[in-house]
C-alpha positions, -999 to +999 in steps of 0.1 A: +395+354-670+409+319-683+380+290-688+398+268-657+400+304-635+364+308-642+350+273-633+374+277-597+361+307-590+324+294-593+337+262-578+351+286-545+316+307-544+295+273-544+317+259-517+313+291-495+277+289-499+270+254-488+294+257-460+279+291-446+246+271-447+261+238-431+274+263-404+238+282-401+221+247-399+247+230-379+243+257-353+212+259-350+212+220-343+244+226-315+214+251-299+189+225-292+214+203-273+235+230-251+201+254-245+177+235-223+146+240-217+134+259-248+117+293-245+082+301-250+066+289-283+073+319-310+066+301-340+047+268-358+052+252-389+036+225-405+058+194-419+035+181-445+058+151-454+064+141-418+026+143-409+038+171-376+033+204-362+066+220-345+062+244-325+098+264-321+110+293-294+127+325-308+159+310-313+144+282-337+144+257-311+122+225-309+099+233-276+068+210-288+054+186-319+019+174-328+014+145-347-011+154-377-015+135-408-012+161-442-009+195-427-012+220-459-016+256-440-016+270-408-022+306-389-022+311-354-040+339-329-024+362-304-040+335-278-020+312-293-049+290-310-041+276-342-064+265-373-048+238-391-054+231-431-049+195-437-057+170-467-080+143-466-066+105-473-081+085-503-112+113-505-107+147-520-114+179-495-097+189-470-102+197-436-101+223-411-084+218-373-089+239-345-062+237-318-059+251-284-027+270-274-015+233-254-016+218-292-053+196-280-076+192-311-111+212-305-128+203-336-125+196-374-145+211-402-151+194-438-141+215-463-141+209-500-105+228-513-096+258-494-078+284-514-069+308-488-065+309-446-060+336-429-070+357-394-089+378-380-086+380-346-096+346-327-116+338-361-103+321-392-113+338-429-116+313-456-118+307-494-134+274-500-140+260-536-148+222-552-136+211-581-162+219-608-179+240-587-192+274-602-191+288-569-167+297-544-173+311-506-162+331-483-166+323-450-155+325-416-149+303-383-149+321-352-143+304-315-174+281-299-194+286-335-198+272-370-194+280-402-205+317-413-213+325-451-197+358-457-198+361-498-204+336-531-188+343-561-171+324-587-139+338-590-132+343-552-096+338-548-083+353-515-096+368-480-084+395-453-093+413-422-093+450-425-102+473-392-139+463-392-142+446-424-134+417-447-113+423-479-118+401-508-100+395-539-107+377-570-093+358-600-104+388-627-089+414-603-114+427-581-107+439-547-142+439-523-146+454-490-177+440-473-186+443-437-174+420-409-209+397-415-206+403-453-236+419-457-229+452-473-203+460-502-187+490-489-164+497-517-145+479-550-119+484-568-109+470-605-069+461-606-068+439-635-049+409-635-057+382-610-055+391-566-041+359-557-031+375-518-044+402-500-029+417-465-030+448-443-013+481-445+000+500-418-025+526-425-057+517-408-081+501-434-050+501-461-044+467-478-016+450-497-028+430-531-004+409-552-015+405-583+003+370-595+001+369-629+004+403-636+037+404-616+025+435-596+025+444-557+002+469-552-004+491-518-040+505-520-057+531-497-087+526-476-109+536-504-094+508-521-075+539-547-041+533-557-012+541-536+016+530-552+024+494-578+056+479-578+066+456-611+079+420-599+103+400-616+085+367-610+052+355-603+048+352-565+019+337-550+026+350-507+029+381-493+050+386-459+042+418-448+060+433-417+039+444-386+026+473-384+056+487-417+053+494-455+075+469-464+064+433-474+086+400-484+081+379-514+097+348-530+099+333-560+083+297-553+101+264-563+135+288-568+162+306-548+154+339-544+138+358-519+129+402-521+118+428-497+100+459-512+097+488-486+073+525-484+063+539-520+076+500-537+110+508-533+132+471-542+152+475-504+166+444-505+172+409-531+187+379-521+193+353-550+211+322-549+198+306-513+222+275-505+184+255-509+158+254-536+124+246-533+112+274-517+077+275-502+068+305-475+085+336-465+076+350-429+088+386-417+113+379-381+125+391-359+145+426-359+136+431-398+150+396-408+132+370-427+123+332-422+126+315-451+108+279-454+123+251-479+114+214-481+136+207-455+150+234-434+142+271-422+167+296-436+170+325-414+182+359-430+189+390-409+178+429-420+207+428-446+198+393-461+225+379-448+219+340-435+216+337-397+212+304-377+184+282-391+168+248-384+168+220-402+156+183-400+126+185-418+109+166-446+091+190-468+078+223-446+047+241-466+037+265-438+052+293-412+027+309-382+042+332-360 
């Protein structure tokens, strides 16, 4: 192909792309004005340039927004409360919001840096470090109580709920079941690398680890034993597992590209050259699609990868709660 046919080709595809973006976006913004009132809340994000919460219905639309200053990370319960990460102004730490399902603030927790949120039924699981501390904790937050020490250890990076247990990984590639109170070590596993995420299996007591440096997905058994390792080809740093299916999401932060690995690590699905860059979050959706989060919209993509109507508006989105 000539040099000029070349560059109008490109030219063509680069058009297409924006414009099938501008049309998912663009819809999605036609929704909120002809679909009134909005369905029940399916989803919140946090909008850490904009200092807001959204919540949004199935179909992406705005149904309610809290003002908050910093948001960073956010998960949410089946009740519908929500424990909200958020940076602290002029002072380093962070701190921890507990909402009601109305969006009403219940209490805030001082925290020093958290490196990992996530839930475990009505309770939040949390890594929290300080900066040139040799420790790092474990700890949870459950409704109408404080603080609870689960495990201390330096390298802590990552924390999940598993049947009637807490998982832990760490920065020199440890895996740690421990009992719901942290009490007991009930079995370990060496992975190498470093566990920068850790998430449940289908299989009762089974657990997802990403290793991020080492570029590996790994699907371990409940005796923490290898099932099966899949080679990335980038360093991701968030797993987006689908309920109750062997089949997790990844993306490659700050780029364009987003993958789906399905039962034994098979690659099911890749999806490069998004019509935005910046990528922050990847959440599983609804009927196997994907919710994508950049700085400033939500790309939606169906079971095929194929973009589906989105929402934008935003000013730099870092977090997705279903």
């Amino acid at each position: 192909m000539l040099d000029g046919q070349a560059s109008r080709c490109w030219g063509w595809c680069g058009m297409g792309a924006l414009a099938a973006l501008g049309v998912a976006l663009a819809f999605g913004a036609l929704r909120r004005t002809e679909l009134a009132p909005p369905g029940a809340i399916a989803l919140w994000v946090a909008d850490r340039d904009a200092g807001e919460l959204y919540a949004l219905d199935s179909e992406l639309i705005l149904a309610q927004r809290v003002a908050l200053a910093r948001p960073l990370d956010l998960v949410r319960s089946a009740s519908g409360r929500l424990f909200v990460l958020r940076a602290r102004s002029g002072t380093p730490g962070e701190w921890l919001d507990e909402f009601d399902a109305q969006g009403r603030c219940l209490r805030e927790l001082e925290l020093r840096a958290c490196l990992d949120l996530q839930l475990a039924g009505e309770s939040a699981l949390l890594v929290d470090a300080g900066p040139g501390s040799a420790m790092r904790h474990a700890l949870r937050l459950d409704p109408d109580a404080g603080l609870l020490l689960l495990a201390s250890a330096p390298a802590l990076r990552c924390i999940s709920p598993s049947l009637d247990s807490i998982l832990l990984g760490t920065e020199d590639g440890r895996v740690e079941r421990r009992a719901s109170d942290g009490s007991v070590v009930l079995a370990n596993a060496a992975l190498g690398g470093g566990v920068v995420d850790l998430a449940p299996t289908p299989e009762p007591g089974g657990v997802f680890a990403l290793d991020g440096p080492g570029r590996r997905l790994l699907c371990l058994a409940p005796d923490l034993g290898l099932r099966w390792q899949a080679p990335l080809p980038f360093e991701a740093a968030h797993l987006g597992v689908v309920e109750g299916e062997e089949r997790v999401w990844l993306l490659e932060a700050g780029a364009r590209r987003v993958l789906r690995y399905g039962p034994g690590g098979e690659l099911e699905l890749e999806r490069d050259n998004l019509p935005l860059t910046g990528l922050t979050r990847v959440l599983p959706w609804n009927e196997g699609g994907a919710l994508v989060a950049a700085p400033g919209a939500i790309l939606a993509l169906d079971a095929r990868g194929h973009l589906a109507p989105g929402q934008g508006g935003f000013n730099y989105l870092v977090a997705l709660a279903r």
